[in-house]
C-alpha positions as CSV (number, residue, x, y, z in Angstrom):
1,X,104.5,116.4,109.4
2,X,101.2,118.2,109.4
3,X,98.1,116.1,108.4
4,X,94.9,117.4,107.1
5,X,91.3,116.9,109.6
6,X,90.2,114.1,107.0
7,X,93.6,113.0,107.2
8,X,93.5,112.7,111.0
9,X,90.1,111.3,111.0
10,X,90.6,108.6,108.9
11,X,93.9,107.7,110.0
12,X,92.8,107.4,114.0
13,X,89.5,106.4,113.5
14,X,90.3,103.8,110.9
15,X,86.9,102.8,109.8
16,X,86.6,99.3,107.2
17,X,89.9,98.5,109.1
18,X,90.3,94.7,109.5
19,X,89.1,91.1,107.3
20,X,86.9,89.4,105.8
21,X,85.8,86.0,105.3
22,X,83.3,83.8,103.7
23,X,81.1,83.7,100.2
24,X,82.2,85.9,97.9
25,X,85.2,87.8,99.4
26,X,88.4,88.3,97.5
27,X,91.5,89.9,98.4
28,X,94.1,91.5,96.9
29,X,97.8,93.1,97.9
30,X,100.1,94.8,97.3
31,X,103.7,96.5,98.6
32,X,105.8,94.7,101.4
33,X,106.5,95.4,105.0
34,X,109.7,95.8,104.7
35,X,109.9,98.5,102.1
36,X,107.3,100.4,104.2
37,X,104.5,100.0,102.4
38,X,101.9,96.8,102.3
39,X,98.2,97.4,102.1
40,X,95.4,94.5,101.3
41,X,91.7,94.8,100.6
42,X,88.9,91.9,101.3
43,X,85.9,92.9,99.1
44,X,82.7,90.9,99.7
45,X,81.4,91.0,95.9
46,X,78.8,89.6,94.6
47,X,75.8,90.5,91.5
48,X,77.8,92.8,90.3
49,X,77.9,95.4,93.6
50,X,80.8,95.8,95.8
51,X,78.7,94.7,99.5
52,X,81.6,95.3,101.9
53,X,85.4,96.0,102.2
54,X,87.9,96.1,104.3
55,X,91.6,96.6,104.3
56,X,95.0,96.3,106.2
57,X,97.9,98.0,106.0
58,X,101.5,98.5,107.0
59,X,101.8,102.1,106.1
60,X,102.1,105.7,106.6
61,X,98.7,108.3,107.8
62,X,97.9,109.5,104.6
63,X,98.1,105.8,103.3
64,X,96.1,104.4,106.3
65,X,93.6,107.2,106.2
66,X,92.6,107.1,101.9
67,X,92.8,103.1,102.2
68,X,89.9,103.4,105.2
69,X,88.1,106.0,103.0
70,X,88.6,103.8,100.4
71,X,86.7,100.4,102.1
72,X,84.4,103.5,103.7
73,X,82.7,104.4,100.3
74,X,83.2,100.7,98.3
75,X,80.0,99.4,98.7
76,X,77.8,99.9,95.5
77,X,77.9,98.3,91.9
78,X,81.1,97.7,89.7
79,X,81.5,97.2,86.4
80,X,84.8,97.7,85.9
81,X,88.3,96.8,88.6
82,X,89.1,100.1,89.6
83,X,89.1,103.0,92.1
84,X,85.4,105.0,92.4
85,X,87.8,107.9,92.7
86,X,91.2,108.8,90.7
87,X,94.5,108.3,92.7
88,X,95.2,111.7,91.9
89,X,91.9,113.0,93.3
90,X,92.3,110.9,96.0
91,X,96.1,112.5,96.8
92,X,94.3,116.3,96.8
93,X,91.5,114.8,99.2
94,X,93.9,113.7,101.5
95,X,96.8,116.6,100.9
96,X,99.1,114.1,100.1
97,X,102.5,115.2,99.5
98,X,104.0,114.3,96.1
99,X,106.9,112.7,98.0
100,X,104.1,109.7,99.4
101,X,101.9,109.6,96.2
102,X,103.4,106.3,95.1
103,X,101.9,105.2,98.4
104,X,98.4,105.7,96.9
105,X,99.3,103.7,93.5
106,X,99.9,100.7,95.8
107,X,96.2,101.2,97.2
108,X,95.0,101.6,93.6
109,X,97.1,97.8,93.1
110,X,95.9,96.2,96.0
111,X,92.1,97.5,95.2
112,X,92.5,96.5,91.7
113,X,93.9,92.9,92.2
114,X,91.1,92.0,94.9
115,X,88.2,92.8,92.5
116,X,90.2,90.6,89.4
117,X,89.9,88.2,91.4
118,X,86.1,88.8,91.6
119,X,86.6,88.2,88.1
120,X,85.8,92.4,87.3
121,X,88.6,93.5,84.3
122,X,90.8,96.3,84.9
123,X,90.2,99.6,83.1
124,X,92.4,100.3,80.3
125,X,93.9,103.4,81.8
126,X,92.8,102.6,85.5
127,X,95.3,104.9,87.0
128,X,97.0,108.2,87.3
129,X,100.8,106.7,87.0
């Protein structure tokens, strides 16, 4: 399969791969090894602003690479549990084929269910599926 630079990029380089621990860091999951897919964020929340992330993952490039973006870009303030960015937007960033794009909704899952448990609500319509 042919990957996209950004693609590449993010998938070797892997930047915000790995944990987190301490005050104020949540986690969330979601998918399972042995269906191919598992991906988990650790988001260091805390007055309302996202001050770290990272994430693992068991998972294709395209998933590896938008999951590194993903704990890349988090830091900022929240208001709401859900991606900065749309799945779908996220897919054309990363020319993800529509065959993997499920991939990304378990991203969008793990994301979501780390920054519940932050105690942030999930948008209404958080995602593309």
């Amino acid at each position: 399969m042919k990957y996209s630079a950004l693609t590449l990029r993010y998938f070797e380089a892997a930047p915000g791969s790995g944990t987190l621990t301490g005050p104020d860091v949540y986690r969330g999951s979601a998918g399972r090894r042995d269906q191919g897919t598992w991906i988990q964020f650790d988001v260091q929340f805390r007055d309302g602003s996202v001050h770290a992330a990272r994430f693992l993952a068991f998972a294709c490039p395209h998933t590896i690479a938008t999951a590194s973006w993903i704990a890349e870009h988090a830091a900022g303030p929240l208001r709401r549990a859900a991606l900065r960015e749309s799945v779908e937007s996220l897919c054309s960033r990363f020319d993800v084929p529509v065959e993997k794009r499920g991939r990304l909704l378990l991203i969008e899952d793990a994301w979501i269910a780390a920054l519940r448990q932050a105690g942030l609500e999930a948008e209404p319509c958080a995602s593309d599926h």
